[in-house]
C-alpha positions as CSV (number, residue, x, y, z in Angstrom):
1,X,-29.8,3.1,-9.9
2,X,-28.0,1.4,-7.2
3,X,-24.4,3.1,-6.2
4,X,-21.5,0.8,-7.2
5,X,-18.4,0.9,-4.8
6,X,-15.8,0.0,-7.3
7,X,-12.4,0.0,-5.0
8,X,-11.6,-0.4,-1.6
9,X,-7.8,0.0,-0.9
10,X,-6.2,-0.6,2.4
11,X,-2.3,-0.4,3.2
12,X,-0.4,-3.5,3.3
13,X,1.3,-2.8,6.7
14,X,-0.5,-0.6,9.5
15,X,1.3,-0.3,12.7
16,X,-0.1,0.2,16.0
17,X,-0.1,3.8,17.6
18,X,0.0,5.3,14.2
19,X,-2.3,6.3,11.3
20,X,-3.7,4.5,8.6
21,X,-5.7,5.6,5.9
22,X,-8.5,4.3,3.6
23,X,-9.9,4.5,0.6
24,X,-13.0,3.5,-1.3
25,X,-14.2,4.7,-5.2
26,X,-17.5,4.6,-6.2
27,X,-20.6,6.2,-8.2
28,X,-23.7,6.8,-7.7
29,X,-24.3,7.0,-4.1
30,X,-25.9,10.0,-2.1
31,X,-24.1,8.5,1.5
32,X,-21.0,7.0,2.6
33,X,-19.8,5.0,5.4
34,X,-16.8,3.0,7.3
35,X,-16.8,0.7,10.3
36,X,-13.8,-1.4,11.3
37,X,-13.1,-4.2,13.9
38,X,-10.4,-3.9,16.2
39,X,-12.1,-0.8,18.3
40,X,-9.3,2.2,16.4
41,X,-10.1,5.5,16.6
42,X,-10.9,7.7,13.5
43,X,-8.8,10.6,13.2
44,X,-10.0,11.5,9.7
45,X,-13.3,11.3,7.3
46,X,-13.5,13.0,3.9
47,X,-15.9,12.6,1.4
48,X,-15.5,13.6,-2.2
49,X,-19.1,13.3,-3.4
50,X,-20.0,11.4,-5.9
51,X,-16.1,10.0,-6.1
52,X,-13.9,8.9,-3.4
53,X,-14.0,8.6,0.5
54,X,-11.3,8.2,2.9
55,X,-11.2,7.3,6.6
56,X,-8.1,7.5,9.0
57,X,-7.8,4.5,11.6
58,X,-5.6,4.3,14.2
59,X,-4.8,0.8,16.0
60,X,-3.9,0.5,19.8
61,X,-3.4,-3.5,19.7
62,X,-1.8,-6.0,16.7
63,X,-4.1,-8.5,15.4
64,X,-5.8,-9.1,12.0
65,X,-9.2,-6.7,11.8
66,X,-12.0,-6.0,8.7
67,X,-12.1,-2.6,7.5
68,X,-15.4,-2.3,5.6
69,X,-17.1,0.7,3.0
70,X,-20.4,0.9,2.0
71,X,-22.1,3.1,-0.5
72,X,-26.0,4.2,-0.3
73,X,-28.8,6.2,-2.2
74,X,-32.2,5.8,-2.2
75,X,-31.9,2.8,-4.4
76,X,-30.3,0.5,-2.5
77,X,-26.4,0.4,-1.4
78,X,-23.1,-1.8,-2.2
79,X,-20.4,-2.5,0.2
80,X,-16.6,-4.2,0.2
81,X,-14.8,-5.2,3.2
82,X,-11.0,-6.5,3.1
83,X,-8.7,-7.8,6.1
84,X,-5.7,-5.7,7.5
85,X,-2.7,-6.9,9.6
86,X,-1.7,-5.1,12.4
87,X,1.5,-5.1,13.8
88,X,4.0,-3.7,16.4
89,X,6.7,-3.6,13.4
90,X,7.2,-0.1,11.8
91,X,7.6,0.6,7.6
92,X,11.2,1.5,6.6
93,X,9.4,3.2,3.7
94,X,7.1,5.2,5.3
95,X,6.2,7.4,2.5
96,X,5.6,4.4,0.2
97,X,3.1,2.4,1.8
98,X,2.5,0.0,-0.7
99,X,5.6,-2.2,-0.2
100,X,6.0,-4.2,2.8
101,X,9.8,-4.0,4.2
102,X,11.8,-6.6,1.7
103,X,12.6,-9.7,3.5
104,X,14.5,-11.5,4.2
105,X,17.1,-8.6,5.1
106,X,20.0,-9.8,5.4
107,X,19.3,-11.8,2.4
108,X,21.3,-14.8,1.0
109,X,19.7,-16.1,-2.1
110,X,16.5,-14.5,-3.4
111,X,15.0,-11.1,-1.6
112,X,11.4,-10.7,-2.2
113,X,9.2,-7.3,-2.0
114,X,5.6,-7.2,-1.7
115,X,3.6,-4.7,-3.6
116,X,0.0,-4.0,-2.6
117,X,-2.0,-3.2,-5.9
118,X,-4.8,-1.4,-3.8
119,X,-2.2,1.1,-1.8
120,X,-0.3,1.4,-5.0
121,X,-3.5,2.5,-6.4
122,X,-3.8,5.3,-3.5
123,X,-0.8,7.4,-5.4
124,X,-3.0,9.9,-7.2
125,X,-3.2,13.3,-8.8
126,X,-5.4,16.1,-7.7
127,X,-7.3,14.4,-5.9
128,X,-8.5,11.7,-8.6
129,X,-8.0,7.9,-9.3
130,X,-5.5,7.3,-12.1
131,X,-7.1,6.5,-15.6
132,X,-4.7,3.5,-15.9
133,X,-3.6,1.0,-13.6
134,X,-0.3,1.8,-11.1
135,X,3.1,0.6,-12.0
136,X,6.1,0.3,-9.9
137,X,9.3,0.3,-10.6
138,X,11.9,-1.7,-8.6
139,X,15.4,-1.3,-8.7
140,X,18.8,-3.5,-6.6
141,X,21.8,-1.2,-6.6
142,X,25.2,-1.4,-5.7
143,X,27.1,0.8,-3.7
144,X,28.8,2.2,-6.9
145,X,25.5,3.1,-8.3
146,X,25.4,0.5,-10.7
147,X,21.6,-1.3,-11.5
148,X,21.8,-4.9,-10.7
149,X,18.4,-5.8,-11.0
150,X,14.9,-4.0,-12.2
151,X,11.2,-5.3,-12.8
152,X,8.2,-3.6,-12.9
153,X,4.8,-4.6,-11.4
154,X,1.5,-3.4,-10.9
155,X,1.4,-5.7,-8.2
156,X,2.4,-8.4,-6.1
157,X,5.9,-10.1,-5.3
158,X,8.7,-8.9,-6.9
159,X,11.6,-11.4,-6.5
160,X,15.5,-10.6,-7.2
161,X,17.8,-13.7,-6.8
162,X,21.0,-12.1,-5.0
163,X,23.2,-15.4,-4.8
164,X,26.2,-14.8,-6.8
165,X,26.4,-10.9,-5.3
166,X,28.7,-10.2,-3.2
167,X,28.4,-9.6,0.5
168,X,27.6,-6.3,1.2
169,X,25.6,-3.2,1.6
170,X,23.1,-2.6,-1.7
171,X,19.9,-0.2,-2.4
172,X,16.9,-1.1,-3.3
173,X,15.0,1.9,-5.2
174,X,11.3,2.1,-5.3
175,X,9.4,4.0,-8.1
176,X,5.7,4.7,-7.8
177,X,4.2,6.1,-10.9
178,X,3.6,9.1,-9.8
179,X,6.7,10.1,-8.3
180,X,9.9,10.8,-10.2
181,X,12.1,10.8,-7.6
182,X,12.9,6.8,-5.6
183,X,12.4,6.0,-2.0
184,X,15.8,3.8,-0.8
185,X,16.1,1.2,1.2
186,X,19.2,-0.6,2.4
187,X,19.8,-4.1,1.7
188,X,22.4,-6.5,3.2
189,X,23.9,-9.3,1.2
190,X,25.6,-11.6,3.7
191,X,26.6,-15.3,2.4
């Protein structure tokens, strides 16, 4: 049977200097591989047989690249390829990959936050994919504490129209499905 490389799931923001890692899940294949435009070096390659594969990258000059996996056995092979972005800018979320920084920041009528359905996929348990698909949680705060806005996603832009806010200092919270506890981020409200 030919392998089938179900997932290929890249970050949504990779900066240049510092890691980024990718992941592929498939079945059925005996081999795995990577290549990637751009010339970066590898700094890590793991294979999981029979499972998952991941491959660390790391960028020396912005521009838009192709990472690609491919899958192989003895009856033939299947491969995906997706674009990245690289850039000079660096993640105010480091630990949460799979939201770009929320822009505009200041904000003055409606912030938006991007959520990569592939990196959010990445948050896993031991090792495994989840059985269902990833949801985040997003959350605008005030200073006080109090929840202002919320939706959940399991990907894509989230949108929170900030207009009649006041100016000032709020916090966005980020919830991953995995994790209990929120990565913050600082939002300014100017008018």
């Amino acid at each position: 049977m030919v392998p089938k490389l179900q997932t290929l799931a890249v970050p949504l923001l990779v900066n240049t200097g510092q890691g980024a890692e990718f992941y592929c899940y498939y079945s059925g294949a005996e081999s795995v591989g990577w290549t990637s435009t751009g010339n970066p070096t590898r700094y890590l390659y793991q294979n999981y047989p029979y499972s998952w594969s991941q491959v660390g990258y790391i960028y020396q000059n912005s521009g838009v690249y192709t990472v690609q996996a491919y899958v192989a056995n003895t009856c033939g092979y299947d491969s995906k390829s997706k674009p990245i972005t690289v850039t000079g800018s660096s993640n105010p979320c480091p630990t949460c990959p799979w939201i770009s920084p929320p822009y505009p920041n200041p904000v003055s009528d409606v912030l938006y936050i991007e959520v990569n359905p592939d990196a959010l996929m990445l948050q896993t348990t031991n090792t495994k994919p989840l059985d269902s698909d990833p949801i985040c949680d997003v959350r605008l705060y005030d200073g006080q504490g109090n929840l202002l806005r919320q939706q959940k996603t399991k990907g894509g832009t989230v949108q929170f129209n900030v207009a009649n806010l006041p100016d000032g200092i709020y916090y966005l919270h980020v919830y991953d499905v995995i994790n209990g506890k929120p990565e913050m981020l600082q939002i300014m409200v100017e008018h």
